[in-house]
Biotite code that builds the C-alpha atoms (Angstrom):
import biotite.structure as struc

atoms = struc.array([
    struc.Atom([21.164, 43.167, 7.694], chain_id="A", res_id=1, res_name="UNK", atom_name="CA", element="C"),
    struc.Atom([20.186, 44.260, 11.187], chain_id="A", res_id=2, res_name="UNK", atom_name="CA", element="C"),
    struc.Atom([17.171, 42.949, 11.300], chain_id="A", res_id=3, res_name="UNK", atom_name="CA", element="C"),
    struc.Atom([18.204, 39.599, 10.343], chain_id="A", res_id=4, res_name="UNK", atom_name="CA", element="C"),
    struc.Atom([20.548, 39.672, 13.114], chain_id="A", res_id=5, res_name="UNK", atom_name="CA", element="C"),
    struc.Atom([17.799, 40.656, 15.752], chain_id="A", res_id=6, res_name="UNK", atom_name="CA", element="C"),
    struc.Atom([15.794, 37.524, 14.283], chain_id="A", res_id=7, res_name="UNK", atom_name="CA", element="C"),
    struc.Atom([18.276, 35.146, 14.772], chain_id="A", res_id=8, res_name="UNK", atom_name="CA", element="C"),
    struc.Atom([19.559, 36.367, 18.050], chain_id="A", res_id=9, res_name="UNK", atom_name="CA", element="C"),
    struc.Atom([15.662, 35.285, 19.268], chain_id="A", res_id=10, res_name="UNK", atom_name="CA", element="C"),
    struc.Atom([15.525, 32.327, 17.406], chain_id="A", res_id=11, res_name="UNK", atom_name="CA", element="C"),
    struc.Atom([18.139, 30.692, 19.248], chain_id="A", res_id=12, res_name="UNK", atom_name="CA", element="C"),
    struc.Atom([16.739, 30.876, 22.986], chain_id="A", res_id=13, res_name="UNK", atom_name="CA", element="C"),
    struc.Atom([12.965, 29.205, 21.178], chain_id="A", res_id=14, res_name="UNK", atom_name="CA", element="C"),
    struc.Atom([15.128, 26.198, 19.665], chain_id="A", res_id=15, res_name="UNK", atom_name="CA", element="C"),
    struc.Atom([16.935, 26.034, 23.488], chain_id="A", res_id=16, res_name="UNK", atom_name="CA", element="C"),
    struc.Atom([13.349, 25.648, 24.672], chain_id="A", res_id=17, res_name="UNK", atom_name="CA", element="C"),
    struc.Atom([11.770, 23.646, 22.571], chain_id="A", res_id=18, res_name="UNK", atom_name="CA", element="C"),
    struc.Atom([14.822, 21.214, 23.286], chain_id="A", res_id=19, res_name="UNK", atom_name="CA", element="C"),
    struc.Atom([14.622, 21.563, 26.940], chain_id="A", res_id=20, res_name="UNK", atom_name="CA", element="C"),
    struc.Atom([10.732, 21.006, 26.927], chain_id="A", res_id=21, res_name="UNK", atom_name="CA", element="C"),
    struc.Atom([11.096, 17.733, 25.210], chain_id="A", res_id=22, res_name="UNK", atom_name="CA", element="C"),
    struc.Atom([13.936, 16.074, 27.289], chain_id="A", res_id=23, res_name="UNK", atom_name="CA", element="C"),
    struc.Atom([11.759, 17.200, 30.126], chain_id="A", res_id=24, res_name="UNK", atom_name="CA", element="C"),
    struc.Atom([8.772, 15.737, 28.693], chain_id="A", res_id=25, res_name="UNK", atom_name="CA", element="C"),
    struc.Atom([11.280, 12.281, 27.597], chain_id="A", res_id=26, res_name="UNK", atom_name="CA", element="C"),
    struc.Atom([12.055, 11.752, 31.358], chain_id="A", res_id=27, res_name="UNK", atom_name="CA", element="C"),
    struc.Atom([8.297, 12.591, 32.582], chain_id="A", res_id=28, res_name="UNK", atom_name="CA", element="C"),
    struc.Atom([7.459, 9.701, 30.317], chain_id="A", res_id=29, res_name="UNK", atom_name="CA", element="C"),
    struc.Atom([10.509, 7.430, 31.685], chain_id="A", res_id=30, res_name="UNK", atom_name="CA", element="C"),
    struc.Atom([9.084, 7.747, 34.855], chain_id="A", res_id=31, res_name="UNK", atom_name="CA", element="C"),
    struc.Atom([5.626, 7.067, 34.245], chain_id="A", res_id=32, res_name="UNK", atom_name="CA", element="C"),
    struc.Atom([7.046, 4.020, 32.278], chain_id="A", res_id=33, res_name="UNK", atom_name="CA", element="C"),
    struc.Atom([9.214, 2.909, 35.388], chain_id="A", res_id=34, res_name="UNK", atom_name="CA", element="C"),
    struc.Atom([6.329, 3.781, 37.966], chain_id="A", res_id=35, res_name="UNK", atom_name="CA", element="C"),
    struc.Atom([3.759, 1.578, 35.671], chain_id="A", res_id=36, res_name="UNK", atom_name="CA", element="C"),
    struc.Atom([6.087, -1.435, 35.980], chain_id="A", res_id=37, res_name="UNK", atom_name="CA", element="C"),
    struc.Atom([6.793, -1.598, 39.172], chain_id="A", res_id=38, res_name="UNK", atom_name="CA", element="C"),
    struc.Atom([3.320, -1.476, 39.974], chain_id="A", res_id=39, res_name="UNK", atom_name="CA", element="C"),
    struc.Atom([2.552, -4.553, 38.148], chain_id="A", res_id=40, res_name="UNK", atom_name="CA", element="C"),
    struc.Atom([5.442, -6.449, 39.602], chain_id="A", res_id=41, res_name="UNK", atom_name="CA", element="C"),
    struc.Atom([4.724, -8.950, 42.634], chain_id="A", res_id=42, res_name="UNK", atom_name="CA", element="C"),
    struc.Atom([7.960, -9.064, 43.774], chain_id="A", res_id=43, res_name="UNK", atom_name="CA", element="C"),
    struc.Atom([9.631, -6.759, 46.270], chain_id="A", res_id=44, res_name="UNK", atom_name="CA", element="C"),
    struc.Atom([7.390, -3.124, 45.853], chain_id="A", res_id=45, res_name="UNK", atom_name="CA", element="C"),
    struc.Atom([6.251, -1.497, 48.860], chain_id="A", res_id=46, res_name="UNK", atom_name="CA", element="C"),
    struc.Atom([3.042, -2.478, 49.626], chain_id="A", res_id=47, res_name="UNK", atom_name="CA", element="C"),
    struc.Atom([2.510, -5.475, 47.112], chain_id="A", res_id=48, res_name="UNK", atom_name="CA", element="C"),
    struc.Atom([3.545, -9.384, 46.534], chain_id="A", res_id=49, res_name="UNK", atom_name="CA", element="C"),
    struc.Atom([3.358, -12.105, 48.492], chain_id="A", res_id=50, res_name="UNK", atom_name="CA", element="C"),
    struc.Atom([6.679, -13.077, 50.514], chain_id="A", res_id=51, res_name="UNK", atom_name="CA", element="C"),
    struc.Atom([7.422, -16.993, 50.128], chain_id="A", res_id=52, res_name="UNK", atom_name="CA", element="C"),
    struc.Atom([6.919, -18.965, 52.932], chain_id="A", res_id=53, res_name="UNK", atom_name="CA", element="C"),
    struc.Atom([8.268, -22.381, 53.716], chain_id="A", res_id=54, res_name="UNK", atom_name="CA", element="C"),
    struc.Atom([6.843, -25.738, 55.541], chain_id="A", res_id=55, res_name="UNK", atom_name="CA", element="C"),
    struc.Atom([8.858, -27.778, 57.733], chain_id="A", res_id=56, res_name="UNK", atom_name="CA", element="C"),
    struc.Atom([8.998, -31.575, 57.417], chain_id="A", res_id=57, res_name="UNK", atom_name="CA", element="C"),
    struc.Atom([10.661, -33.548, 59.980], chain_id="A", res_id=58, res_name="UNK", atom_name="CA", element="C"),
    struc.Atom([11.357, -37.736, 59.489], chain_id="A", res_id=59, res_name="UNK", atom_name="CA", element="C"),
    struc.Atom([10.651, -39.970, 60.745], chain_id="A", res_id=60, res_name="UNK", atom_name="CA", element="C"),
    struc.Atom([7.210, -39.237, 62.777], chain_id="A", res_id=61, res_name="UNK", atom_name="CA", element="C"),
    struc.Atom([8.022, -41.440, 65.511], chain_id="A", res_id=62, res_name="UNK", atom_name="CA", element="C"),
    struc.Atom([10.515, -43.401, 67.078], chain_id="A", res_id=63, res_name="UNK", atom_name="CA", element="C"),
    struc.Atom([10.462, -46.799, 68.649], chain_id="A", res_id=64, res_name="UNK", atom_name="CA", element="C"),
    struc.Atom([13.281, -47.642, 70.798], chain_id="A", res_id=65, res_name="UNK", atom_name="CA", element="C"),
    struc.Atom([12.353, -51.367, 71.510], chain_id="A", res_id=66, res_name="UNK", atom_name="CA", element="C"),
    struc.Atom([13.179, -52.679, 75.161], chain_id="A", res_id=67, res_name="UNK", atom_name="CA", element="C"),
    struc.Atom([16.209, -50.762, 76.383], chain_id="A", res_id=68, res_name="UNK", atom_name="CA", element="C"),
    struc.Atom([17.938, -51.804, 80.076], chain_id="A", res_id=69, res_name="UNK", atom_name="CA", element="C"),
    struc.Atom([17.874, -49.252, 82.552], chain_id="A", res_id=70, res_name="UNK", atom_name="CA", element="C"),
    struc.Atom([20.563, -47.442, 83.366], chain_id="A", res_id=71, res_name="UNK", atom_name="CA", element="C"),
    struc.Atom([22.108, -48.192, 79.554], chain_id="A", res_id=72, res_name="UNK", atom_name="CA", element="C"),
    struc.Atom([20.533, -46.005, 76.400], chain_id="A", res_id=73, res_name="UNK", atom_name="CA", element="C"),
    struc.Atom([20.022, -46.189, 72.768], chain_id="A", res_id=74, res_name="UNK", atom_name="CA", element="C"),
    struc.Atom([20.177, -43.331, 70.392], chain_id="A", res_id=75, res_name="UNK", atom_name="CA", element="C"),
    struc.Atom([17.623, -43.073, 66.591], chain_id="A", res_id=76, res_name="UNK", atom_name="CA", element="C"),
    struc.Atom([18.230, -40.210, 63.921], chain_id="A", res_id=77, res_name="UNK", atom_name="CA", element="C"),
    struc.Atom([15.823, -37.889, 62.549], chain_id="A", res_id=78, res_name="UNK", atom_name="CA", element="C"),
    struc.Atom([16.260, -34.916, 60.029], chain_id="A", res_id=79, res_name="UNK", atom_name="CA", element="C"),
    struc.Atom([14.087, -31.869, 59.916], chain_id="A", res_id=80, res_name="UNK", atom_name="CA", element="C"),
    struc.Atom([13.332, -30.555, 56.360], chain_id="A", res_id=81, res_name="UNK", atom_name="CA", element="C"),
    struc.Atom([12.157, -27.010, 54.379], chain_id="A", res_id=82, res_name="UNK", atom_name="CA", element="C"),
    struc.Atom([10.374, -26.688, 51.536], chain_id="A", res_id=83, res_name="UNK", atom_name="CA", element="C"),
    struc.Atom([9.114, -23.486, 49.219], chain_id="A", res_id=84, res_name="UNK", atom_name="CA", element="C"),
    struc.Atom([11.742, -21.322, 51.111], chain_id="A", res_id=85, res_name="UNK", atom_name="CA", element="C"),
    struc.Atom([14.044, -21.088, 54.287], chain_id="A", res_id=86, res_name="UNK", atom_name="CA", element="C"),
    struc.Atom([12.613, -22.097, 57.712], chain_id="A", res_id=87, res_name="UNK", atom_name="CA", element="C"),
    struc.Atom([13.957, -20.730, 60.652], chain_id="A", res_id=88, res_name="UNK", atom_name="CA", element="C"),
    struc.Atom([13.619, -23.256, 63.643], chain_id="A", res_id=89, res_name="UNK", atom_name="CA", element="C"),
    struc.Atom([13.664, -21.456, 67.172], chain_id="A", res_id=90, res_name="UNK", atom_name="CA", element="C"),
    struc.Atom([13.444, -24.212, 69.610], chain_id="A", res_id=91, res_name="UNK", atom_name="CA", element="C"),
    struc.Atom([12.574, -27.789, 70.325], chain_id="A", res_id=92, res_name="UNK", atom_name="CA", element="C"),
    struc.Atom([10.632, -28.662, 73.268], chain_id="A", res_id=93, res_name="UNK", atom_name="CA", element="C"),
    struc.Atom([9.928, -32.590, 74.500], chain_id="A", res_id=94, res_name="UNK", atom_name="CA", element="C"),
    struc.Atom([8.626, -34.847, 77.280], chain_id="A", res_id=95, res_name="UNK", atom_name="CA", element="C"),
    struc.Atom([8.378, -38.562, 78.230], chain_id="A", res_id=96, res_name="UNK", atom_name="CA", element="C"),
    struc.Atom([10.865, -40.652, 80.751], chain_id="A", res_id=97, res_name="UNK", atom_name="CA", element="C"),
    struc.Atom([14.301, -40.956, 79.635], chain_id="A", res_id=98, res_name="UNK", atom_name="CA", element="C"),
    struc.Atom([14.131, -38.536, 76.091], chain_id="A", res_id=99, res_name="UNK", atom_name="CA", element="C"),
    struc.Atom([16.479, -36.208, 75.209], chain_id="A", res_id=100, res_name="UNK", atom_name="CA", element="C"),
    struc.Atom([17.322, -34.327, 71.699], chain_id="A", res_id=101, res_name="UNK", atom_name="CA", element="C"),
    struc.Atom([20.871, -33.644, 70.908], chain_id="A", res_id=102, res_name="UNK", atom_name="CA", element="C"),
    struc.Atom([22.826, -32.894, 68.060], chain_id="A", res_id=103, res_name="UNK", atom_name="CA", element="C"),
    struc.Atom([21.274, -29.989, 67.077], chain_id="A", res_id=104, res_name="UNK", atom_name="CA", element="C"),
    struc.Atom([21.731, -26.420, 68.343], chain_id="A", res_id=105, res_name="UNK", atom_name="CA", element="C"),
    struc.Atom([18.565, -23.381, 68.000], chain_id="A", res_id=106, res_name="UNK", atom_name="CA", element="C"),
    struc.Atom([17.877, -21.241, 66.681], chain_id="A", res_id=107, res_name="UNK", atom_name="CA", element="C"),
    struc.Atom([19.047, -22.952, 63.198], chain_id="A", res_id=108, res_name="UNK", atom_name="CA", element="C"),
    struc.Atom([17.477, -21.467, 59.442], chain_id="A", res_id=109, res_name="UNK", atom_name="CA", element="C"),
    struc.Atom([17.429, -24.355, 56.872], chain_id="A", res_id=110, res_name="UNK", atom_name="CA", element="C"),
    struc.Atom([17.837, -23.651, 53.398], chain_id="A", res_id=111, res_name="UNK", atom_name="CA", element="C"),
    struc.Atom([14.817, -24.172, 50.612], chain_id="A", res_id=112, res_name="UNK", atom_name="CA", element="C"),
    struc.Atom([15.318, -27.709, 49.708], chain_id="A", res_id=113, res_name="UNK", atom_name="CA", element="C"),
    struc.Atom([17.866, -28.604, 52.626], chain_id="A", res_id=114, res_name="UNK", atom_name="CA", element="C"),
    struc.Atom([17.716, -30.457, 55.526], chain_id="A", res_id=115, res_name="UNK", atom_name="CA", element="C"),
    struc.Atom([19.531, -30.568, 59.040], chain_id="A", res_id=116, res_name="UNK", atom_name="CA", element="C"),
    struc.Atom([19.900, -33.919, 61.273], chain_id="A", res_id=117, res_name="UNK", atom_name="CA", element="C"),
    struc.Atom([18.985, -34.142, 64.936], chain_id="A", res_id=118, res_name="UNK", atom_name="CA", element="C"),
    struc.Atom([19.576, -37.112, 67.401], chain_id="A", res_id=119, res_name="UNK", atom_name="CA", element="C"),
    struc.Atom([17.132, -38.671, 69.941], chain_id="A", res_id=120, res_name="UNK", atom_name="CA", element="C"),
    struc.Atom([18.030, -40.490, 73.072], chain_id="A", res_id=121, res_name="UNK", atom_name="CA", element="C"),
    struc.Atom([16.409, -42.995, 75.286], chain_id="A", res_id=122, res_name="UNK", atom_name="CA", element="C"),
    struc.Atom([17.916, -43.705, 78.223], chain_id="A", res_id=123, res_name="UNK", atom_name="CA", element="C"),
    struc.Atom([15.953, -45.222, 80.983], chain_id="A", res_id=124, res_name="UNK", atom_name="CA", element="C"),
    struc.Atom([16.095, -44.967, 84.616], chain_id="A", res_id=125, res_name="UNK", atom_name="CA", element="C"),
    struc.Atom([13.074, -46.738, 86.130], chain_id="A", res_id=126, res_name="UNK", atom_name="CA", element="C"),
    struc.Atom([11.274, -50.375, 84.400], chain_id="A", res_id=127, res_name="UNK", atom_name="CA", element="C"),
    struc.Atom([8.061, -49.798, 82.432], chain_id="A", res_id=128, res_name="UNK", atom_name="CA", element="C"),
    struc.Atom([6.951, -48.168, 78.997], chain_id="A", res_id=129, res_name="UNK", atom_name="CA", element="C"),
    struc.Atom([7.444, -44.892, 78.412], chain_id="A", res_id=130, res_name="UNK", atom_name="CA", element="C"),
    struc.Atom([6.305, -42.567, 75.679], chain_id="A", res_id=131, res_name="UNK", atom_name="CA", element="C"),
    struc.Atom([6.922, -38.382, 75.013], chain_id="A", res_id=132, res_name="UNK", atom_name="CA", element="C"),
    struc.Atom([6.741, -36.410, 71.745], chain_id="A", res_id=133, res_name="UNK", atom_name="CA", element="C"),
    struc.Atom([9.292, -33.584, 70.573], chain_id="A", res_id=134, res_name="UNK", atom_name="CA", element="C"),
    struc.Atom([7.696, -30.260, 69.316], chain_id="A", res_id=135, res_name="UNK", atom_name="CA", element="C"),
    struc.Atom([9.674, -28.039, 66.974], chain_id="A", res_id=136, res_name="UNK", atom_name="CA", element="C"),
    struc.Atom([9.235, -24.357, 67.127], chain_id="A", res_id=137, res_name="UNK", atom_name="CA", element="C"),
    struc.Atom([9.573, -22.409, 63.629], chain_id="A", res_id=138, res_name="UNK", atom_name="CA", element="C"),
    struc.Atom([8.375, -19.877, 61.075], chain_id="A", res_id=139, res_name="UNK", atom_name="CA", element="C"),
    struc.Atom([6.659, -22.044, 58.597], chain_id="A", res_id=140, res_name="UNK", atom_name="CA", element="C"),
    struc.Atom([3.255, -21.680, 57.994], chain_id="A", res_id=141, res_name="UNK", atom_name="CA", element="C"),
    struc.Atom([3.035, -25.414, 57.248], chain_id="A", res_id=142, res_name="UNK", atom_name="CA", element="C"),
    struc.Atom([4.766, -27.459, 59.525], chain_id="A", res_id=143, res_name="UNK", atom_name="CA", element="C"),
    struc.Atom([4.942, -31.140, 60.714], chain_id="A", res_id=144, res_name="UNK", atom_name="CA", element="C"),
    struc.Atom([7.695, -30.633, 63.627], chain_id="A", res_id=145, res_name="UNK", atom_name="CA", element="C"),
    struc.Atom([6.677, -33.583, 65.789], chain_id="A", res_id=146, res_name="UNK", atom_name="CA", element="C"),
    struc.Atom([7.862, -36.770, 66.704], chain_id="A", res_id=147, res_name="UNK", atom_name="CA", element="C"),
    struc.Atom([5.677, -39.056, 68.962], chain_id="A", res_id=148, res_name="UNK", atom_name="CA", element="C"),
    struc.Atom([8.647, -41.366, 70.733], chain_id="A", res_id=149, res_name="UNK", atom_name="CA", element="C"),
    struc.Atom([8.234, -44.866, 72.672], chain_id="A", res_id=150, res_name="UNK", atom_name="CA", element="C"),
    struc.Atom([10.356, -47.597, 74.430], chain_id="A", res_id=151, res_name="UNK", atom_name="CA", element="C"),
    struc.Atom([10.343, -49.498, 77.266], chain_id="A", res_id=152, res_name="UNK", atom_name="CA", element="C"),
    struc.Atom([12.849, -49.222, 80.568], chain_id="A", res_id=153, res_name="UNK", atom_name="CA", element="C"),
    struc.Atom([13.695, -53.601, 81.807], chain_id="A", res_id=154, res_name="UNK", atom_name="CA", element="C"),
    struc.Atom([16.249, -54.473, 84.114], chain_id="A", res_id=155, res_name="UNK", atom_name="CA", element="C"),
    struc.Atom([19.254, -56.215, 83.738], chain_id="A", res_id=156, res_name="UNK", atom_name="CA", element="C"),
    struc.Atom([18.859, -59.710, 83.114], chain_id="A", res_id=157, res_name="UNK", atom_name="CA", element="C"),
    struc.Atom([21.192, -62.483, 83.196], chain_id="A", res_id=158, res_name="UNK", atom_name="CA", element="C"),
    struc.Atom([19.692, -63.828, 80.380], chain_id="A", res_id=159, res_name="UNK", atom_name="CA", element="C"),
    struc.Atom([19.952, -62.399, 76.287], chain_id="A", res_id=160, res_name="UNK", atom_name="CA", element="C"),
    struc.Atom([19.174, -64.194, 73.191], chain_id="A", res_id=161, res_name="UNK", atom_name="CA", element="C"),
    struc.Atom([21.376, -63.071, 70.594], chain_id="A", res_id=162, res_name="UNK", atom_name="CA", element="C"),
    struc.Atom([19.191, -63.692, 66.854], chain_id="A", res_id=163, res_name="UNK", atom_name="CA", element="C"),
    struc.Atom([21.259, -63.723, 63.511], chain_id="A", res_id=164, res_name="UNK", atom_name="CA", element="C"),
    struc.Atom([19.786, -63.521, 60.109], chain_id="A", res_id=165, res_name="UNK", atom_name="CA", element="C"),
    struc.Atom([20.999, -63.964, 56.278], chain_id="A", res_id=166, res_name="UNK", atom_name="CA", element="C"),
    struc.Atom([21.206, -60.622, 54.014], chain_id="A", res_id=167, res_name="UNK", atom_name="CA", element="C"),
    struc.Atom([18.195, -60.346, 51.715], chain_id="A", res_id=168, res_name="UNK", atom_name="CA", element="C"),
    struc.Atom([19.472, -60.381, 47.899], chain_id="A", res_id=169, res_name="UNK", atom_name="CA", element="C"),
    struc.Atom([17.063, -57.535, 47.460], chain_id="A", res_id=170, res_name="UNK", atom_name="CA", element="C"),
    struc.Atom([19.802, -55.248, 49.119], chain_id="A", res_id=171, res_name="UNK", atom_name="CA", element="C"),
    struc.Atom([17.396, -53.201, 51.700], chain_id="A", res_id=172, res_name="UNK", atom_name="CA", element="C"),
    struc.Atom([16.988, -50.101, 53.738], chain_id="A", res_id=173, res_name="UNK", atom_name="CA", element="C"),
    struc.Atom([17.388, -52.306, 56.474], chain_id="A", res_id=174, res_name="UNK", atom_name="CA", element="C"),
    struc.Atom([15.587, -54.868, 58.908], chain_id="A", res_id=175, res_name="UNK", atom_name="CA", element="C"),
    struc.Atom([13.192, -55.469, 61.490], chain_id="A", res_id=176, res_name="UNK", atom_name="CA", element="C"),
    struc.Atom([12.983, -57.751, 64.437], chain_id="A", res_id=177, res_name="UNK", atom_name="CA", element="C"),
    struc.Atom([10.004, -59.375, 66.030], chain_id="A", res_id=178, res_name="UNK", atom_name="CA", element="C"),
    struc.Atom([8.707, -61.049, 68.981], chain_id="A", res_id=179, res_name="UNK", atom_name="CA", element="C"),
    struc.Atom([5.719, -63.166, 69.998], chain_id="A", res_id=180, res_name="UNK", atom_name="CA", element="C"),
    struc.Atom([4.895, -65.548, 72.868], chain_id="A", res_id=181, res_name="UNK", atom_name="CA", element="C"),
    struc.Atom([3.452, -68.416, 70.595], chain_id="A", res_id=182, res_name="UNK", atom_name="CA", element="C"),
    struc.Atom([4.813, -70.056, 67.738], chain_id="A", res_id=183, res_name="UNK", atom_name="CA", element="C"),
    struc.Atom([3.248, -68.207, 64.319], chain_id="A", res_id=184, res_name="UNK", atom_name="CA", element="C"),
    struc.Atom([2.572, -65.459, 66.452], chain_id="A", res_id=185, res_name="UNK", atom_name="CA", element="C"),
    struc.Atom([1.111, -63.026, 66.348], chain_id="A", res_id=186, res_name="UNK", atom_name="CA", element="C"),
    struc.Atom([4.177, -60.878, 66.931], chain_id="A", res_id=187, res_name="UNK", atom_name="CA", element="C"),
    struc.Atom([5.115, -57.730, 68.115], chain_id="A", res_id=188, res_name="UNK", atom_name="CA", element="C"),
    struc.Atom([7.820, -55.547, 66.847], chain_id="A", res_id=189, res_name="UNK", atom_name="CA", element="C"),
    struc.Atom([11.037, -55.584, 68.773], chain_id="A", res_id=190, res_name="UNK", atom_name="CA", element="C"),
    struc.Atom([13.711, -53.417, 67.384], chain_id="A", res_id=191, res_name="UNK", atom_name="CA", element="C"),
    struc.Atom([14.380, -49.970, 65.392], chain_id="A", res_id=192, res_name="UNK", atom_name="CA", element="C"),
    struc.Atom([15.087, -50.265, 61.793], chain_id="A", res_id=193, res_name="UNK", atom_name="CA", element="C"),
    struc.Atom([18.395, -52.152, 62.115], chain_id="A", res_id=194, res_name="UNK", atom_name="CA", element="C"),
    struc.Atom([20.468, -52.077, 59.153], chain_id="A", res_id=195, res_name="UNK", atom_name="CA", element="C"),
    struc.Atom([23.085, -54.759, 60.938], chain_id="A", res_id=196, res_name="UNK", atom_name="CA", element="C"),
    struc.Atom([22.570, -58.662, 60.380], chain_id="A", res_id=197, res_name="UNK", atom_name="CA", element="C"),
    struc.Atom([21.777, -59.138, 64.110], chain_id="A", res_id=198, res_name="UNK", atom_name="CA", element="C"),
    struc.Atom([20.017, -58.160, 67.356], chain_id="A", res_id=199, res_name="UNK", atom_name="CA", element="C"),
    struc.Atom([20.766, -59.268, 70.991], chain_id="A", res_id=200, res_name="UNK", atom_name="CA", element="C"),
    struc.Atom([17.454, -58.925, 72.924], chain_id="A", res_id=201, res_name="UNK", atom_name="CA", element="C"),
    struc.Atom([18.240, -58.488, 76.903], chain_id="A", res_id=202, res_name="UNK", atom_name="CA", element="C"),
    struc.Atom([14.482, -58.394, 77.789], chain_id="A", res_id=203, res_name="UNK", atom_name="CA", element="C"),
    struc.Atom([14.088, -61.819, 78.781], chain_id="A", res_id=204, res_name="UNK", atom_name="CA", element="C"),
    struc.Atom([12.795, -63.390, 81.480], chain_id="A", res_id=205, res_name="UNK", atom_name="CA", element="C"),
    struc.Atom([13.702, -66.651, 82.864], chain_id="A", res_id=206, res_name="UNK", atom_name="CA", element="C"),
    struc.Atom([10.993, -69.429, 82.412], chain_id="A", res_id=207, res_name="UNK", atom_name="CA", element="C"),
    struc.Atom([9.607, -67.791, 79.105], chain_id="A", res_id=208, res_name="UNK", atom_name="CA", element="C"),
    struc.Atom([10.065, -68.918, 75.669], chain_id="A", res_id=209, res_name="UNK", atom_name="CA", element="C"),
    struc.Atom([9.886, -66.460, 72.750], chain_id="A", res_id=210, res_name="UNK", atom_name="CA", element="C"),
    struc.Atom([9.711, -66.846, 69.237], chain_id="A", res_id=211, res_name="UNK", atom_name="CA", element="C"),
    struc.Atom([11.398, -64.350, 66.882], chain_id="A", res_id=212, res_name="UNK", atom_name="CA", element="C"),
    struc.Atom([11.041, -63.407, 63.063], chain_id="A", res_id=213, res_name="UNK", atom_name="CA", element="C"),
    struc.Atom([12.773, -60.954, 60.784], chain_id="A", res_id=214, res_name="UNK", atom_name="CA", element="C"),
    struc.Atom([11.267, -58.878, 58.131], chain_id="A", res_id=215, res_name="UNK", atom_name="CA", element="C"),
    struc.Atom([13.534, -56.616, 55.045], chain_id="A", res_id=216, res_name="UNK", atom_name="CA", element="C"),
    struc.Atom([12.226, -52.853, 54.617], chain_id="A", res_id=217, res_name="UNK", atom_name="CA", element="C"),
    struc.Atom([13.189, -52.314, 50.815], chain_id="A", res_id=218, res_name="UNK", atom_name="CA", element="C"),
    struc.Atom([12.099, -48.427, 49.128], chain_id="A", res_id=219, res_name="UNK", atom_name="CA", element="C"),
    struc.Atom([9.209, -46.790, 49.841], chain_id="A", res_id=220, res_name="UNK", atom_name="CA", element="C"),
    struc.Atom([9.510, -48.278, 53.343], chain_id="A", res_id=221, res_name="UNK", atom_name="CA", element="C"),
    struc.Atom([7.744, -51.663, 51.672], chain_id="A", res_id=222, res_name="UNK", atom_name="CA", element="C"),
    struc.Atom([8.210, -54.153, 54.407], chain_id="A", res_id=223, res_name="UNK", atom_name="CA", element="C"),
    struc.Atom([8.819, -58.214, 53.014], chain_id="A", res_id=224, res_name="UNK", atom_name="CA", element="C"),
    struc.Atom([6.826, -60.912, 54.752], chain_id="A", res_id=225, res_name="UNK", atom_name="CA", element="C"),
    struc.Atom([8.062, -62.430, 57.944], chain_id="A", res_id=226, res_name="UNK", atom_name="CA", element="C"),
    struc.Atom([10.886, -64.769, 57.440], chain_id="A", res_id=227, res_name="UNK", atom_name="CA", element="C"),
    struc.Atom([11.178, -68.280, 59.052], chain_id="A", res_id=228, res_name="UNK", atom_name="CA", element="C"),
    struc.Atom([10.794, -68.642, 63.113], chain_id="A", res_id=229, res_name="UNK", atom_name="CA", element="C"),
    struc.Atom([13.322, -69.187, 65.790], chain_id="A", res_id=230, res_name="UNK", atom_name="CA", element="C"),
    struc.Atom([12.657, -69.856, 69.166], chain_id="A", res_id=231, res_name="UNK", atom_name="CA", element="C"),
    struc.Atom([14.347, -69.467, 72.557], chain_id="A", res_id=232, res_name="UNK", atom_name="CA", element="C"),
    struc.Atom([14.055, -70.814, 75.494], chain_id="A", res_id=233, res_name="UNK", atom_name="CA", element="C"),
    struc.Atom([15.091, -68.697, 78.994], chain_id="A", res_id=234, res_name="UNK", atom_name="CA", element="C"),
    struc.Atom([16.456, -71.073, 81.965], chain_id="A", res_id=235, res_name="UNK", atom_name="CA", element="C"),
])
């Protein structure tokens, strides 16, 4: 009987270790499972995966402003756009006679997929074309943040020719407005993207005669043909 005892009293303590050895070697292989995995993850490990990076789209490109009387001023819309992933925009920098951007304050971070509107003012002081460009400052490794910008500073006239035109059935974007100095032109574009059914033109001068035609901008910016000519004569 007392030896039996004395065997089983040092059984016990062999089981204990056996048990203690094999959870020990269980969690030595749940970490090398773990370690493996994240190892062959690309996302957020130290030391591995790419981090997303966005591009930055801004629309439109450029900006015509037409013929805008000095001392008066016109304001055109643009949006700035990120793609991939967020875009952080820092600052906007621009030049040319009578630009400004408003409507927007920096730094601003735009969302994957959103976009954020900014407004651009001509307002001339002195006669005479002018053109500038805005530059946007940002993150993205892809980015077309720049707007080239044009329009042209006339005095106050006496004289305006106010032109009105028919909706197209086609229900477009909106409409353009041009000018020549001979009848069938060729013409030169007058006016912004108007989505109105009208367009007063102040830069007249007094002995001239101009002839004007309208054209429709329907999707895809597809512009229609030019419709029929009207003329105007300046006392």
């Amino acid at each position: 009987m007392d030896s039996r005892i004395r065997l089983t009293k040092r059984s016990r303590p062999q089981v204990f270790w056996f048990a203690a050895a094999l959870l020990i070697s269980c969690a030595l292989n749940v970490a090398c499972v773990t370690a493996k995995m994240n190892s062959t993850s690309g996302g957020t490990s130290t030391g591995g995966g790419n981090t997303p990076t966005g591009s930055l789209t801004v629309a439109p490109m450029s900006m015509n402003f037409g013929s805008v009387t000095v001392g008066s001023s016109k304001n055109q819309t643009g949006s700035l756009a990120a793609a991939s992933a967020g875009v952080t925009v820092s600052t906007a920098s621009w030049n040319g006679n009578g630009f400004s951007v408003s409507g927007i304050s920096f730094p601003v971070t735009i969302a994957a997929g959103q976009s954020v509107p900014f407004t651009v003012t001509f307002a001339p002081q002195v006669t005479g074309a002018s053109s500038g460009t805005i530059a946007f400052v940002s993150d993205a490794t892809t980015s077309a943040g720049s707007v080239s910008l044009s329009g042209t500073g006339q005095q106050t006239s006496q004289h305006s020719v106010t032109l009105n035109w028919n909706p197209s059935p086609s229900s477009p974007q909106g409409y353009y407005v041009y000018r020549g100095a001979t009848s069938g032109g060729p013409y030169t574009r007058l006016s912004p993207l108007e989505s109105g059914l009208s367009y007063v033109d102040t830069a007249v001068t007094s002995g001239q005669t101009y002839y004007y035609a309208v054209t429709a901008v329907g999707a895809g910016n597809l512009e229609s043909a030019y419709s029929n000519e009207a003329s105007a004569v300046i006392p």
